[in-house]
Each structure stands twice: as structure tokens, then as C-alpha cells.
VEXTORTOR-9039 format. One line per 3 residues: number of its first residue (from 1); for each residue x, y, z negated of N, C-alpha, C, O. Coordinates in Angstrom, 2 decimals, padded with zeros to 5 digits. Atoms other than C-alpha are relative to their C-alpha. Layout:
# VEXTORTOR-9039
NUM	X Y Z X Y Z X Y Z X Y Z; ...
//
This chain:
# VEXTORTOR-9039
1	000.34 000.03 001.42 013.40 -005.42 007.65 001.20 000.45 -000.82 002.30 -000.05 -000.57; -000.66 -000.67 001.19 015.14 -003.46 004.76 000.53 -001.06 -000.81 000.13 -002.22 -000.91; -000.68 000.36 001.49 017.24 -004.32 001.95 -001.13 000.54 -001.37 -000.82 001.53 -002.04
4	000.79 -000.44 001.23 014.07 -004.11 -000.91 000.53 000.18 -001.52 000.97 -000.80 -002.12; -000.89 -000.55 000.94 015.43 -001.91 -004.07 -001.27 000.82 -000.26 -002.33 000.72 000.36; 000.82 -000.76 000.24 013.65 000.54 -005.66 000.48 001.18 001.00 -000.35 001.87 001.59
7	-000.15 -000.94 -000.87 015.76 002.84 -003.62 -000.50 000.17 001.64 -000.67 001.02 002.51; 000.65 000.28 -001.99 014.54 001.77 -000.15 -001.40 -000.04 000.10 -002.13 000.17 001.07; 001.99 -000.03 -000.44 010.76 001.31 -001.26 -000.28 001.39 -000.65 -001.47 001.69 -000.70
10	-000.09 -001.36 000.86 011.37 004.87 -003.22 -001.42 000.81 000.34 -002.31 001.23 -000.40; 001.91 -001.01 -000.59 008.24 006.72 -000.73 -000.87 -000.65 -000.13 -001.93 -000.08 -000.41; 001.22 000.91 000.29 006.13 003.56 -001.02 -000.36 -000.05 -001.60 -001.54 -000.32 -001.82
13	-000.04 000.18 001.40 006.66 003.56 -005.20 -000.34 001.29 -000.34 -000.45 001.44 -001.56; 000.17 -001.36 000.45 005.96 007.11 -005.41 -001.48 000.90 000.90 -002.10 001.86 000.44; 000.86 -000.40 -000.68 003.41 007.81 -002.69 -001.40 000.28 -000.90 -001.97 -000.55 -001.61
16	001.24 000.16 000.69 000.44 009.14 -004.09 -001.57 000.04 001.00 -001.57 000.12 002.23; 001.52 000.06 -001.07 -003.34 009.08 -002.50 -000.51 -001.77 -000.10 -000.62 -002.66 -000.95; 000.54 001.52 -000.42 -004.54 005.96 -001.10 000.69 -000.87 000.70 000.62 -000.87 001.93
19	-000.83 000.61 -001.07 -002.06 003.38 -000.18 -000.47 -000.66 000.98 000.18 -000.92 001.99; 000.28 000.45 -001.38 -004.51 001.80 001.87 -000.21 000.54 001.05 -000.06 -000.05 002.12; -000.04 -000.81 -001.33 -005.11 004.54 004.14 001.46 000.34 000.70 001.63 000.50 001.91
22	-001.35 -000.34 -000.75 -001.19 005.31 004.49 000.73 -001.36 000.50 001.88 -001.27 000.94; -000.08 000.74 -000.01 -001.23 001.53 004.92 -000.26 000.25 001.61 000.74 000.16 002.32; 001.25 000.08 -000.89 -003.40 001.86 007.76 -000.01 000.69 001.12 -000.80 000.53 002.05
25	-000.53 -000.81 -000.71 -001.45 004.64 009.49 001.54 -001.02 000.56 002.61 -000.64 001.03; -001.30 000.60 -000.82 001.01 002.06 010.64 000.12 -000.93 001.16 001.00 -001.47 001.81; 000.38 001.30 -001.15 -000.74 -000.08 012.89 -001.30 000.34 000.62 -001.68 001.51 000.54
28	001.33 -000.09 -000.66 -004.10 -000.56 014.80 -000.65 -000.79 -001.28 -001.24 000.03 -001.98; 000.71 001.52 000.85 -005.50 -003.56 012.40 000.52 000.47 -001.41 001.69 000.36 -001.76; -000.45 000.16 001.47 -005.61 -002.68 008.71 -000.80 -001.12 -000.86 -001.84 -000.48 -001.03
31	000.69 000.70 000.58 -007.31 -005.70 006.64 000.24 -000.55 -001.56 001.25 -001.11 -001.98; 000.33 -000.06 001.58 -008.36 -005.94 002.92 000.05 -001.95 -000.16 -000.94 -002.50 000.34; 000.74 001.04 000.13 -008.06 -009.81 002.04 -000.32 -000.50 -001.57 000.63 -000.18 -002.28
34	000.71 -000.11 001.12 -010.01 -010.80 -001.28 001.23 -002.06 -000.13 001.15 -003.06 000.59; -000.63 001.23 000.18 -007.50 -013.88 -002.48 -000.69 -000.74 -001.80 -000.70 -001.95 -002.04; 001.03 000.71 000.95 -009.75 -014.19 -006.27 -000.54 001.59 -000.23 -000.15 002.72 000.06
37	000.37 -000.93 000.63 -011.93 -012.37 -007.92 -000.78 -000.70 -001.29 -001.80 -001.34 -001.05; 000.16 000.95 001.31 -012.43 -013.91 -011.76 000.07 000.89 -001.22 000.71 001.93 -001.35; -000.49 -000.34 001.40 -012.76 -013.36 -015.34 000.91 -000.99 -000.84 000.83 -002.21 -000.98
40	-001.26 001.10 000.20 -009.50 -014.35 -016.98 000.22 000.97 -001.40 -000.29 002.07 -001.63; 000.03 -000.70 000.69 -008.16 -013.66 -020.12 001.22 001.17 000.25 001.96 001.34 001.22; -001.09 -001.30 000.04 -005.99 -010.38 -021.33 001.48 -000.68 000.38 001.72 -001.80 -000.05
43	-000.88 -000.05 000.41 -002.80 -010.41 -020.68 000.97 001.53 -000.67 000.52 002.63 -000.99; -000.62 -000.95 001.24 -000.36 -008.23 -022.61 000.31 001.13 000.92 -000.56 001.97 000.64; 000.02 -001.13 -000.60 000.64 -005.50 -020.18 -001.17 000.69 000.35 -001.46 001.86 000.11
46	001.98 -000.97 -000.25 -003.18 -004.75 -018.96 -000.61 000.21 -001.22 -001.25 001.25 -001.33; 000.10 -000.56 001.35 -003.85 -004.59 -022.29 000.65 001.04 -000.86 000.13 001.52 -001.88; -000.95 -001.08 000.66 -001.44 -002.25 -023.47 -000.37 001.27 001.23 -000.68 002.41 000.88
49	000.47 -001.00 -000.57 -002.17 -000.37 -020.36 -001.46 000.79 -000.18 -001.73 001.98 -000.04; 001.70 -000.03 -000.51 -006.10 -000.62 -020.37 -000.07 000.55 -001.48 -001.02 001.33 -001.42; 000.23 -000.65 001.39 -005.89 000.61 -024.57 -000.58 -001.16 -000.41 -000.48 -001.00 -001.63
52	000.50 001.27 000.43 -007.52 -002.90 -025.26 000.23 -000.74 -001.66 001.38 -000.91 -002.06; -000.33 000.99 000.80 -007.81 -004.92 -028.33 000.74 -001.31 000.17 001.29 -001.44 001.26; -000.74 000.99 -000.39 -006.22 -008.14 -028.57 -000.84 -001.23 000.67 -000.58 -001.79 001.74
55	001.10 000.25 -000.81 -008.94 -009.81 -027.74 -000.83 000.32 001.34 -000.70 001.35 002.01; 001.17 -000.73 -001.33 -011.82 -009.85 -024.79 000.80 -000.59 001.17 001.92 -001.09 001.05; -000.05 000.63 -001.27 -011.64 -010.99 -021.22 000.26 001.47 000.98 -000.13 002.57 000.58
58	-000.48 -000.91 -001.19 -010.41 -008.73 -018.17 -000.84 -000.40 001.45 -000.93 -001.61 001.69; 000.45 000.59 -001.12 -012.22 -008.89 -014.76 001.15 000.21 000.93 001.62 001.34 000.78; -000.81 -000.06 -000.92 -009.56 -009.44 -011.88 000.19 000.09 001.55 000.39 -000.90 002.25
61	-000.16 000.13 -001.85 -009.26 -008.92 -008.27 001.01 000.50 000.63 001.28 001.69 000.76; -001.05 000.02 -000.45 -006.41 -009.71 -006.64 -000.21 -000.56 001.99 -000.79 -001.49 002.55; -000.02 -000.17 -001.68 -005.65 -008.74 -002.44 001.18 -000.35 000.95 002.28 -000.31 000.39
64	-000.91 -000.60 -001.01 -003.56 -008.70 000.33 -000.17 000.80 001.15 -000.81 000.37 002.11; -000.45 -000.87 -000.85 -002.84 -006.03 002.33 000.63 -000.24 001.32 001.83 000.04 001.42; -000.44 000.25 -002.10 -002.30 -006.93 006.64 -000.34 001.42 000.12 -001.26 002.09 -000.36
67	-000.24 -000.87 -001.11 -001.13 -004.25 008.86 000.19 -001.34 001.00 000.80 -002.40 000.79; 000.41 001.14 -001.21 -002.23 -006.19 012.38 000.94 -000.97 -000.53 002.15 -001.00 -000.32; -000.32 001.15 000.53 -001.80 -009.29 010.44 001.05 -000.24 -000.77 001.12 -001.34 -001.31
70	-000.46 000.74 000.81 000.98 -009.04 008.59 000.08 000.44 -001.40 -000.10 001.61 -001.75; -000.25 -000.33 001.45 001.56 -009.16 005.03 000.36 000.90 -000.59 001.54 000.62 -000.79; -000.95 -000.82 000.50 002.69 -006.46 003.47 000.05 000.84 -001.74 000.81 001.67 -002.24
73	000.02 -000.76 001.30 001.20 -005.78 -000.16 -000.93 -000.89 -000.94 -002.10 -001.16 -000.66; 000.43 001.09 001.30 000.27 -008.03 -003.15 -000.84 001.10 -000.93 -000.21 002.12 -001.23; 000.24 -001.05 000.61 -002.39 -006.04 -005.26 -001.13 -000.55 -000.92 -002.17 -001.15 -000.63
76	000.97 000.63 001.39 -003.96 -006.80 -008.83 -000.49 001.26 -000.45 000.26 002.19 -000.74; 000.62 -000.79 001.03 -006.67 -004.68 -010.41 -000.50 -000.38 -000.98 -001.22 -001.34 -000.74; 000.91 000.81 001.22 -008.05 -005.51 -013.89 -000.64 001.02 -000.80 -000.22 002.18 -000.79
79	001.18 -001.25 000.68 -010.72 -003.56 -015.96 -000.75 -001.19 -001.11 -000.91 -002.33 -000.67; 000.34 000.24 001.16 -012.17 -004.74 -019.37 -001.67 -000.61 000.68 -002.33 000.14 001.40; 001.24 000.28 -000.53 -015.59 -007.03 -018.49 -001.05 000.44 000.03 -002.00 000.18 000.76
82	001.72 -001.12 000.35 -018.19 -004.50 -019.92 -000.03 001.03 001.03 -000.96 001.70 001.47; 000.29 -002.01 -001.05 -016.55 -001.49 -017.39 -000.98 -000.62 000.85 -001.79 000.25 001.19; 000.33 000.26 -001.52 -018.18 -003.62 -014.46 -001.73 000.21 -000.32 -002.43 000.41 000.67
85	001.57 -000.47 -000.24 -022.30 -003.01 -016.23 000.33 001.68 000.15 -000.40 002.43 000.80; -000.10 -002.08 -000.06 -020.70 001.19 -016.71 000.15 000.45 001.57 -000.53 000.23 002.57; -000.85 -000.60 -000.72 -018.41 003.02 -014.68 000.21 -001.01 001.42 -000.38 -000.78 002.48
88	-000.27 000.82 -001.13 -017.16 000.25 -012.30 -001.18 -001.08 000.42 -000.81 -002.16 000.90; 000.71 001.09 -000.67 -020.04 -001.74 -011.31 000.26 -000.21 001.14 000.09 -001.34 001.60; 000.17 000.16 -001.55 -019.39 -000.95 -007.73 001.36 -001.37 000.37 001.63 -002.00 001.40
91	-001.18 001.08 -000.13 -016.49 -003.41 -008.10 -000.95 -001.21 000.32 -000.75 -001.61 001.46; 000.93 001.27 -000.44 -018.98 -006.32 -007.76 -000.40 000.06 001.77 -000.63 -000.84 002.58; 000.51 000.46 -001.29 -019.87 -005.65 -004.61 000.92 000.76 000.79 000.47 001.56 001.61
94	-000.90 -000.74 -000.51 -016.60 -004.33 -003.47 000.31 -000.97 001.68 000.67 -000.40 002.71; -000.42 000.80 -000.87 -016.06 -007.19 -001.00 001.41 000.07 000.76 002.38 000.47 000.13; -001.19 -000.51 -000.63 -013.35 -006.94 001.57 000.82 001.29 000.34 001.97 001.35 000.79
97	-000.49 -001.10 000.03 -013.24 -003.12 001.44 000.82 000.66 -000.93 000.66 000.64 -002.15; -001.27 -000.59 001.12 -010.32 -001.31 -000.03 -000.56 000.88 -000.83 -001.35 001.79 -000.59; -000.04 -000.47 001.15 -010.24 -000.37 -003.25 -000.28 001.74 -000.06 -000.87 002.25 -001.01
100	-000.04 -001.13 -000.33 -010.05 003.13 -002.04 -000.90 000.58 000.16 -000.88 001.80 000.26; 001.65 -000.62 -000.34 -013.77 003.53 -001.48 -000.35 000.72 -001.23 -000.74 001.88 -001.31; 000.34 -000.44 001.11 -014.24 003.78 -004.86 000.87 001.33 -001.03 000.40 002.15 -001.82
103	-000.39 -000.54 000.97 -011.43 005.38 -006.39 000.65 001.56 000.54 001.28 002.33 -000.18; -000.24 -001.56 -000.34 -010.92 008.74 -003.94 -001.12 000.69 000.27 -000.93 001.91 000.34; 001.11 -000.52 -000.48 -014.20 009.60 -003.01 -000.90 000.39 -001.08 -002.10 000.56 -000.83
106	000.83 -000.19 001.35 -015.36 010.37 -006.88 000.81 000.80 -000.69 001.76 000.26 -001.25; -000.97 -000.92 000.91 -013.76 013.76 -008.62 -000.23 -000.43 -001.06 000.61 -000.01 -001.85; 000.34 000.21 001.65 -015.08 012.44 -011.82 000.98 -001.22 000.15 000.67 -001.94 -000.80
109	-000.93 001.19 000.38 -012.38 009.56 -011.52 001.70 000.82 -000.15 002.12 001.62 000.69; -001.54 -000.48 000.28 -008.58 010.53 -012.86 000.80 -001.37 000.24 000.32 -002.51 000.20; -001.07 000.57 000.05 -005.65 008.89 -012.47 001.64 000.31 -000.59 002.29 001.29 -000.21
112	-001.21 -000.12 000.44 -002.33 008.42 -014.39 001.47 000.42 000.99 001.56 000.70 002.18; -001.48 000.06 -000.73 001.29 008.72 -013.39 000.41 -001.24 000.84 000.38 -002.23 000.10; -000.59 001.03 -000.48 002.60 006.18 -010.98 001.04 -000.48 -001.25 001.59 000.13 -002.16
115	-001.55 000.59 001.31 005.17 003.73 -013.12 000.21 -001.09 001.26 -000.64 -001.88 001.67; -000.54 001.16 -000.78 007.55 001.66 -010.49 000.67 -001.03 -001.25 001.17 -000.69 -002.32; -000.52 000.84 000.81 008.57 -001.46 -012.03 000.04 -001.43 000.86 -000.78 -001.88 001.66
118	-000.38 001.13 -000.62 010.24 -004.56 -011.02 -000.24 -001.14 -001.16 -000.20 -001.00 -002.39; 000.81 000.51 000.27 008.91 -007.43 -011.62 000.69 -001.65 -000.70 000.96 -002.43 000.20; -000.65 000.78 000.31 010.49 -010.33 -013.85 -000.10 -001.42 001.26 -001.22 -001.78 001.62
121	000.34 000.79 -001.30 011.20 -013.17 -010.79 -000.82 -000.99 -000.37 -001.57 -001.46 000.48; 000.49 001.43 000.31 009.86 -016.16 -012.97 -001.33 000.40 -001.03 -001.93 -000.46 -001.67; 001.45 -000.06 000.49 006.73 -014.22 -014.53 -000.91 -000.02 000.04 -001.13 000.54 001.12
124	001.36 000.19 -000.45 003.42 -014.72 -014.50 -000.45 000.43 000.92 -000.80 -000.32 001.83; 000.15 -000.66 -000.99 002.60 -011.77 -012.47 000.34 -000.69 001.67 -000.50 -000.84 002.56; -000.75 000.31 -000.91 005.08 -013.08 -009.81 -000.42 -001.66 000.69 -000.58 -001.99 001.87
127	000.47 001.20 -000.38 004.10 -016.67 -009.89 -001.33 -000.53 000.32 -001.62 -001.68 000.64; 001.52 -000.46 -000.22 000.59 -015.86 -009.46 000.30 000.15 001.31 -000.28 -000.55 002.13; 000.51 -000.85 -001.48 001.43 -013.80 -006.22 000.78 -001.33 001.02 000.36 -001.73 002.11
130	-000.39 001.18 -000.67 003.62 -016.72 -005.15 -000.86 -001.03 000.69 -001.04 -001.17 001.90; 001.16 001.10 -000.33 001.23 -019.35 -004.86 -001.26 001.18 001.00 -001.22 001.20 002.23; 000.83 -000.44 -000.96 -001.38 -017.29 -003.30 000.69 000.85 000.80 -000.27 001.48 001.25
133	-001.04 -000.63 -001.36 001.25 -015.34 -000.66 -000.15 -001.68 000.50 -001.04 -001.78 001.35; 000.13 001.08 -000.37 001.52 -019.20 -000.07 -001.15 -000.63 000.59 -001.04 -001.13 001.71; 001.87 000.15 -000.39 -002.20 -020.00 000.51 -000.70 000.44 001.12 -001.50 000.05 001.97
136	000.91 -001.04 -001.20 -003.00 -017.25 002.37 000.35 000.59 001.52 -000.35 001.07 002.41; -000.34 -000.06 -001.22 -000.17 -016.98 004.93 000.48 -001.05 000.68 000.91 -000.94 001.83; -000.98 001.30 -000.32 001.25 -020.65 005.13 001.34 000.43 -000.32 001.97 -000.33 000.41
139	-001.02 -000.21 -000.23 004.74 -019.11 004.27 000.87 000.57 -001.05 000.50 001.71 -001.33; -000.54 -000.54 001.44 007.00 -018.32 001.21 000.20 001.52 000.41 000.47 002.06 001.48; -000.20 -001.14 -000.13 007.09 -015.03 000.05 001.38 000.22 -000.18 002.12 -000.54 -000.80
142	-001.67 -000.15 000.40 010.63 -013.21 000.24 000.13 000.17 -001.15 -000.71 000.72 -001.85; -000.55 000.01 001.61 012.68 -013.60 -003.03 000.60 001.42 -000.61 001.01 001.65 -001.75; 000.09 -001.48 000.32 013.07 -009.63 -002.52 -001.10 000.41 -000.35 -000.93 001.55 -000.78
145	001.63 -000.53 000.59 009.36 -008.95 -003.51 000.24 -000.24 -001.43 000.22 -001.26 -002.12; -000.43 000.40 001.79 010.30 -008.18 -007.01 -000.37 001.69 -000.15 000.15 002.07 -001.21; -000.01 -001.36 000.35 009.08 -003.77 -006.71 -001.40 -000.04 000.54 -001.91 -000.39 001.60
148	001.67 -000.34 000.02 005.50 -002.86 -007.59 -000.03 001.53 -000.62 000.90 002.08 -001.21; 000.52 -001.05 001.31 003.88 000.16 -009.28 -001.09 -000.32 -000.76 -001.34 -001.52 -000.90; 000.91 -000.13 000.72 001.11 000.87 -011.35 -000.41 000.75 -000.54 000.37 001.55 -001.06
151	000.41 -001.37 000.54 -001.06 003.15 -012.61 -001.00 -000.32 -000.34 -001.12 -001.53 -000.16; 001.36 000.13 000.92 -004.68 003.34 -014.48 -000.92 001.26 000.57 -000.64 002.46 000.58; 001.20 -001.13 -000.54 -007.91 005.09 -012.93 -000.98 -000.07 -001.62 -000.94 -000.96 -002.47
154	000.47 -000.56 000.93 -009.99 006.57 -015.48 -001.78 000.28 000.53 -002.01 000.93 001.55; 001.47 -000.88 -000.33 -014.21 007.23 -015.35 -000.97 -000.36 -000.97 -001.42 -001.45 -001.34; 001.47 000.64 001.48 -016.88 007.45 -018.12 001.07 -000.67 -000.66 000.73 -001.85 -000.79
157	-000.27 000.58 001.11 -014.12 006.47 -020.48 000.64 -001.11 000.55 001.82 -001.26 000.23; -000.74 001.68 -000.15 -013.30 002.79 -018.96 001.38 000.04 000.84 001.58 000.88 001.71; -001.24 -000.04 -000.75 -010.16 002.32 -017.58 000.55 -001.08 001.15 000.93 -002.12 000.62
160	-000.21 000.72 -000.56 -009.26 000.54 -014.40 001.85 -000.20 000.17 002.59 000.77 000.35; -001.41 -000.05 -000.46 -005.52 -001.00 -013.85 000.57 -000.46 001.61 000.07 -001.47 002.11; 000.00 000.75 -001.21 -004.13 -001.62 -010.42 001.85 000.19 000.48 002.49 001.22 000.71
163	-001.03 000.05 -000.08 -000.81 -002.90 -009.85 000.31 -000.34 001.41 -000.38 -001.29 001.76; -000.49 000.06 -001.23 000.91 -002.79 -006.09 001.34 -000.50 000.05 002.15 000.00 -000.74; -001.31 001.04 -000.02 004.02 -005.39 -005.09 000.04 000.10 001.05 -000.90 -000.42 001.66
166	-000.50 -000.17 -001.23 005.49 -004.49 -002.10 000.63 -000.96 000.85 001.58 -001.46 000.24; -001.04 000.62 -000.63 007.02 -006.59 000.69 001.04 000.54 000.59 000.95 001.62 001.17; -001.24 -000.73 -000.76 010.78 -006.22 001.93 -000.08 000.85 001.35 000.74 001.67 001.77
169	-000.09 -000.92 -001.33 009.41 -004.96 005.28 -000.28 001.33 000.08 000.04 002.10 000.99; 000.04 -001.55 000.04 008.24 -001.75 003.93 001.50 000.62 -000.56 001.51 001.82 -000.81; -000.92 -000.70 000.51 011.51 -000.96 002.72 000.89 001.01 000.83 001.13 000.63 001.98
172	-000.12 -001.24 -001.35 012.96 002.30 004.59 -000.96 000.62 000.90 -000.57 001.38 001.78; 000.85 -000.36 -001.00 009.80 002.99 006.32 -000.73 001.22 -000.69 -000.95 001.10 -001.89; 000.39 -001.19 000.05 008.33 006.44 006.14 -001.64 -000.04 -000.08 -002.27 -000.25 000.96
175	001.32 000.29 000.21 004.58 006.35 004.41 -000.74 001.25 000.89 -001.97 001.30 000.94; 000.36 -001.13 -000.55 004.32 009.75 006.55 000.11 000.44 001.52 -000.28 001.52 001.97; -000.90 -000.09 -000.93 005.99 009.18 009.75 -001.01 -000.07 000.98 -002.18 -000.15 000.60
178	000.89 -000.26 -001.25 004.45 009.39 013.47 -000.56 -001.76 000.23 000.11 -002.79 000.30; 001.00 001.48 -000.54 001.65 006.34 014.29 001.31 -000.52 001.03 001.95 -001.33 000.35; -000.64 000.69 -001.07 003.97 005.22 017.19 001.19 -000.49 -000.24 001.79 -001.18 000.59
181	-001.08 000.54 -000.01 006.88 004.60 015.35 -000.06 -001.14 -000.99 000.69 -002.10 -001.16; 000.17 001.53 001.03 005.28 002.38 012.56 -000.28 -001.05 000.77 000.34 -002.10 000.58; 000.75 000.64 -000.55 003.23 000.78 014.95 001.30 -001.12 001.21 001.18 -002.29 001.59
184	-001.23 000.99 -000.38 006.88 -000.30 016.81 000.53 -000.98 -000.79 000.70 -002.19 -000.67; -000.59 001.36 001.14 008.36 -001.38 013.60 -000.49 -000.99 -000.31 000.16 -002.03 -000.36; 000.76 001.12 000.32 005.48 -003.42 012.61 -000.29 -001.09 001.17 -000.77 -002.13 000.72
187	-000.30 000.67 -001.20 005.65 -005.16 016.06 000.79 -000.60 -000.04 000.79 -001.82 000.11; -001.75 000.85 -000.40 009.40 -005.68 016.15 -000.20 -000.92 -001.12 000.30 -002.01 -000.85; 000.24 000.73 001.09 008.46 -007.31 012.85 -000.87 -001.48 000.21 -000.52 -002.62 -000.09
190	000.89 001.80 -000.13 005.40 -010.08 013.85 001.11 -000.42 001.50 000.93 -001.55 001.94; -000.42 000.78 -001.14 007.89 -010.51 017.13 001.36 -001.28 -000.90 001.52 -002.50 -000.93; -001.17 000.95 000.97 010.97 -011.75 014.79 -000.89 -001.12 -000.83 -000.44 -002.26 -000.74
193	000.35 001.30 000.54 008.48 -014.01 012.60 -000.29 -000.87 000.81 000.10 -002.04 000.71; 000.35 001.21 -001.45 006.91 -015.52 016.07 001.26 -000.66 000.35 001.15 -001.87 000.53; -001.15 000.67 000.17 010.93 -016.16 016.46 000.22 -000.88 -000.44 000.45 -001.98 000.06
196	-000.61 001.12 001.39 011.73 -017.82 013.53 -000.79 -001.18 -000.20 -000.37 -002.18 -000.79; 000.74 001.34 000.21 008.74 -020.21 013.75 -000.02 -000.64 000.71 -000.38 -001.80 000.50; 000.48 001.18 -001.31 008.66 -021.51 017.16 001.38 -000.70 -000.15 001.66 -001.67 000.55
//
């Protein structure tokens, strides 16, 4: 595992396409896990992103990302509650499948610029992913998980946001590199946690 910086997750913060498919190129086992899915209210960044009033409710669904089991990506989408009768309905019945179904397989959907951004340690965002990293693996998250991006999909007008928080183990790893050498790293990786716990 890396030293997590923006400089070391630099190909993961910039990668464009579908991170779950280049997710997915690193192992045998890629798995989508659904940790909520709620209407909550705005907060001030998805709002400023999403063009929003100050007002109104946001729908949320927040994941984690396993390569053969392990952890490796904290991921919030939010969209204004009306997109989900338009544009995004398919979000309702998105279930455990990645996000990705929906948002590469439709030319009529755009997308913005990536924006990397680190993530205040004691903010909402963060203390959110805390507690459920906690929940969902039995195990604190590292106090290096502080580099996400974000960006805004676009269709019929509504705007979806979806923010990505990386763990320290992607840091240095090549979103492009040969199956056999992720598929080591991510190994040498669940062998050191099986370490550390027994």
C-alpha cells in the first residue's frame, strides 16, 4: 500500500470512463455494495454542483466498491428527487449494479470535467463514509482516505452528482496496467490484512 496524495492516486483522480470497469480489471471478483439509498436533505456542495435552489430534497445512494473483497472505493451519487420520475428513473431499480449501466451505455448522457478534491477529515462527507466503512467491513477506515473526485452527468436537463473517495491501496497502481499484476497486488494486499488480524 501507497503513501495516498493526490500525487500517488493522480491516474485514479483523473481516469476517465467507468471506474467500475477499470475497477474490475484488477481482480477476478468485482462487487457493487448498496450501503443506503434515501431521501435526505441538500447539502451545500450538491447543490451548488446540481444548480439547485436552496431548498428541496436530494435522492442518495451511497456504495462500496470490493475488488475480490476488498475495499477500495467510497461512492456518493445525489440527483434532485423529481430527476428519479424523468431522466433517472432507472436509479430506482439500480440495485447492486454499478452505476455504470446507466451512465455509459446512453450518448444522450454528458458529463463534466473530473474535479479531484480532498476531503475536509472532520466533514460530513467523511464522517458519513466513516461510520459506514465501519459497518460494512468491521474495520476503521485509513486516516489517508481524504482524495475523491467528482463530476456531474447530465440527461433531459437533470443533473446527476457522483463523488468517488479512494482508498490508500490504490495509490501507485496503474488503472491500465496488465490483469496479472493488479490481480498480485490486490492479493499481496487481503494476505497482509489476514496478517494483521490473526
Amino acid at each position: 500500500m501507497g503513501i495516498a496524495s493526490r500525487t500517488s492516486l493522480r491516474a485514479w483522480l483523473r481516469a476517465p470512463g467507468s471506474l467500475s470497469r477499470r475497477l474490475a480489471r484488477l481482480g477476478e471478483r468485482f462487487e457493487v455494495e448498496v450501503l443506503r439509498q434515501a431521501v435526505t436533505p441538500l447539502r451545500a456542495q450538491e447543490r451548488l454542483a446540481l444548480g439547485l435552489p436552496r431548498r428541496g430534497c436530494t435522492v442518495v445512494r451511497e456504495v462500496l466498491l470490493r475488488v475480490d473483497g476488498v475495499p477500495l472505493v467510497w461512492a456518493r451519487s445525489a440527483l434532485h428527487q423529481s430527476a428519479l420520475a424523468g431522466p433517472w428513473k432507472a436509479l430506482k431499480g439500480l440495485g447492486a449494479r454499478p452505476l455504470a449501466h446507466l451512465l455509459y451505455d446512453d450518448p444522450r448522457i454528458t458529463r463534466s470535467e473530473l474535479q479531484p478534491r480532498r476531503l475536509a477529515r472532520h466533514g460530513h462527507t467523511r464522517r458519513q463514509m466513516l461510520k459506514q466503512w465501519r459497518q460494512a467491513t468491521g474495520a476503521e477506515a485509513s486516516a489517508q482516505m481524504l482524495w475523491a473526485r467528482h463530476s456531474v452527468f447530465r440527461r433531459g436537463g437533470a443533473q446527476l452528482r457522483v463523488l468517488e473517495l479512494f482508498a490508500p491501496e490504490l495509490a501507485g497502481v496503474s488503472t491500465t496496467g496488465p490483469l496479472a499484476s493488479h490481480c498480485a497486488g490486490i492479493s499481496k494486499l487481503d494476505d497482509s490484512r489476514s496478517r494483521r488480524a490473526g
